[in-house]
C-alpha positions, 0 to 999 in steps of 0.5 A, spaced: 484 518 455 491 518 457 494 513 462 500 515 466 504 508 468 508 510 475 513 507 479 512 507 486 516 507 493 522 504 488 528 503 491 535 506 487 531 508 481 529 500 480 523 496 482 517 500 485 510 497 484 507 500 478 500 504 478 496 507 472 494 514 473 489 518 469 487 525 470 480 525 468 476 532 466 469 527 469 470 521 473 468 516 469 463 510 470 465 505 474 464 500 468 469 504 464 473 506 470 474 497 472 475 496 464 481 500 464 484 498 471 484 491 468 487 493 461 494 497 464 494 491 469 497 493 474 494 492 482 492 498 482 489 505 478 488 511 480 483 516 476 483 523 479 478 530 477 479 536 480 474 539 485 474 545 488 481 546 492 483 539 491 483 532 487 476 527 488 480 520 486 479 513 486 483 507 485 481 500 481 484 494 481 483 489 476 477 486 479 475 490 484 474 499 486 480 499 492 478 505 498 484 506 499 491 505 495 498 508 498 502 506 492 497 509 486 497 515 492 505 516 491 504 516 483 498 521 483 503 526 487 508 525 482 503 525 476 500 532 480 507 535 481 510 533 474 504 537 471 502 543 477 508 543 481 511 541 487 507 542 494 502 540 497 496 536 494 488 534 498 485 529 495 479 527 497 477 518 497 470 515 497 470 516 505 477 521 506 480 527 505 488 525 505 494 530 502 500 528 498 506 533 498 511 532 493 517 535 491 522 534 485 530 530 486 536 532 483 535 526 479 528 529 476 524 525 479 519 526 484 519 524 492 511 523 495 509 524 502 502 521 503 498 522 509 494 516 511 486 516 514 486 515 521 487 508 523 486 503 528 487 496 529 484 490 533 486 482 534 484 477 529 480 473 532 484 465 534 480 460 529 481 465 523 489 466 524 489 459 524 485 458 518 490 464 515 496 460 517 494 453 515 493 456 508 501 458 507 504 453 510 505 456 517 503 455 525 504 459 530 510 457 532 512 460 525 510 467 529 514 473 532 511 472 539 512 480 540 508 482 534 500 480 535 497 477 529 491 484 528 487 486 523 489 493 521 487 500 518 489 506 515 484 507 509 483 499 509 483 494 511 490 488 511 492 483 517 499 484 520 502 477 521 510 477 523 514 471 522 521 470 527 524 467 520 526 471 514 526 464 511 519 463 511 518 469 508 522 468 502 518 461 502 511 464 501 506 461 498 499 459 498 492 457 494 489 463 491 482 462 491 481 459 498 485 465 501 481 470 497 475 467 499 478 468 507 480 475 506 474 476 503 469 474 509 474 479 513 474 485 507 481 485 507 484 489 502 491 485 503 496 480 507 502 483 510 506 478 512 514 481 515 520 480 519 523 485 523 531 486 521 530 491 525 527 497 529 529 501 524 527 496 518 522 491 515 522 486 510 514 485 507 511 481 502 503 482 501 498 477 498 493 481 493 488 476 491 482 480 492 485 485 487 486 479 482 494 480 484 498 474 487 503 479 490 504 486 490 511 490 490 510 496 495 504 497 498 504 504 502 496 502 504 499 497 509 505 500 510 501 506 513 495 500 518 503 497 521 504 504 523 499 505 526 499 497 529 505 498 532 502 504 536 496 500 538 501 495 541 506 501 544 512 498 540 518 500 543 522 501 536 520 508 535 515 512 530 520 511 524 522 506 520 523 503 513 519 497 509 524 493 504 518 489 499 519 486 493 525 482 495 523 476 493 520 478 487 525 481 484 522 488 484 525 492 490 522 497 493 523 502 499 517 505 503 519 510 509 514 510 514 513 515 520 507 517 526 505 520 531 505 517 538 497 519 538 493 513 538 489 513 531 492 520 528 493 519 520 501 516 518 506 518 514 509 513 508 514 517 503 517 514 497 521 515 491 518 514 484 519 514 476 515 513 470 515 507 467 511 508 460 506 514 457 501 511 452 493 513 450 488 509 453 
């Protein structure tokens, strides 16, 4: 079985956030499909077999099948336009059909579009932001009054927390078993954690401990639910913007992100990417 590594949403031709991508003949097993995942190692894997006019997927982390991942998204596009040309892919998920559009660079790489499932967004309820907070050092004077902490979705299911300080971005830490055990009784698939540069860019950090990951590098699933969280909130900034991730871990990455003014519709999140490493599996 071959495995594919991917970049994705890197940034100059660096940093990215990998992903596995196998192209199946038959999906796999569950068994063998989270054994895999957990061997490429990276915070997610994507498996793909065709079907019909599109591309059944599914996307594992080490520990756990993901509903939805933007970065293994990318990086399938890129592995679809690499072996059947640039266009326009559909790609149906366990509860979704979503497209990915790929076009080759002049640097022979490929830039991906993902169109995100519909989203929605919700305020997280006082006693658990506060218990969110507590676990990562902040109050909630350490929050961006203009940004409401929300639960937010866009194929699944993160927390949207905006911090008025860069610094204490940088800082982030925290203990990962107790905030697993917190995101898991909100089914949370990621922490976004940002500060605002500006209308036209974020900086984001996003904790993944229910995937078995720390941190991930670039993750276009959340990037995708704070578009259309910043919609819900009727943010004045505009319907684009860029997302910096990965700063602070020494692996940039860049996630541009666009929406529609209506309420719900699907976002759109494009990123450059690179191949990292071919082996078998």
């Amino acid at each position: 079985m071959d495995i594919l590594r991917i970049a994705a949403f890197s940034h100059n031709n660096q940093g990215g956030n990998p992903a596995g991508v196998v192209i199946c003949d038959q999906m796999p097993d569950e068994k063998e499909m989270l054994a895999i995942a957990k061997r490429v190692g990276y915070s997610e894997t994507a498996f793909l077999t065709q079907v019909n006019d599109g591309w059944r997927v599914r996307y594992f982390a080490p520990e756990m099948e993901v509903p939805f991942c933007g970065h293994a998204t990318i990086a399938s596009g890129a592995v679809l336009g690499e072996n059947f040309g640039e266009g326009v892919y559909k790609l149906i998920t366990n509860q979704d059909e979503i497209t990915v559009s790929v076009s080759k660079t002049d640097k022979d790489t490929f830039v991906a579009a993902l169109q995100s499932p519909k989203t929605w967004s919700r305020p997280a309820p006082n006693e658990y932001v506060e218990k969110i907070l507590k676990e990562f050092n902040l109050t909630i004077a350490d929050l961006d009054a203009n940004y409401p902490v929300r639960f937010a979705f866009a194929g699944s299911k993160h927390l949207i927390i905006v911090l008025k300080d860069r610094r204490k971005l940088a800082e982030m830490n925290y203990h990962f078993e107790r905030v697993k055990n917190l995101m898991q009784e909100k089914e949370l698939v990621t922490i976004n954690l940002l500060w605002v540069e500006s209308n036209q860019l974020f900086h984001s950090r996003n904790p993944f401990p229910t995937g078995g990951v720390y941190e991930d590098p670039a993750t276009g699933a959340a990037a995708a639910a704070l578009g259309g969280y910043l919609r819900d909130i009727e943010w004045p900034g505009g319907n684009s913007f860029d997302v910096l991730q990965g700063e602070d871990m020494g692996c940039p990455s860049r996630l541009s992100v666009y929406y529609t003014m209506k309420k719900g519709e699907s976002v759109m999140v494009s990123g450059e990417t690179y191949h990292i490493l071919e082996t078998n599996g």
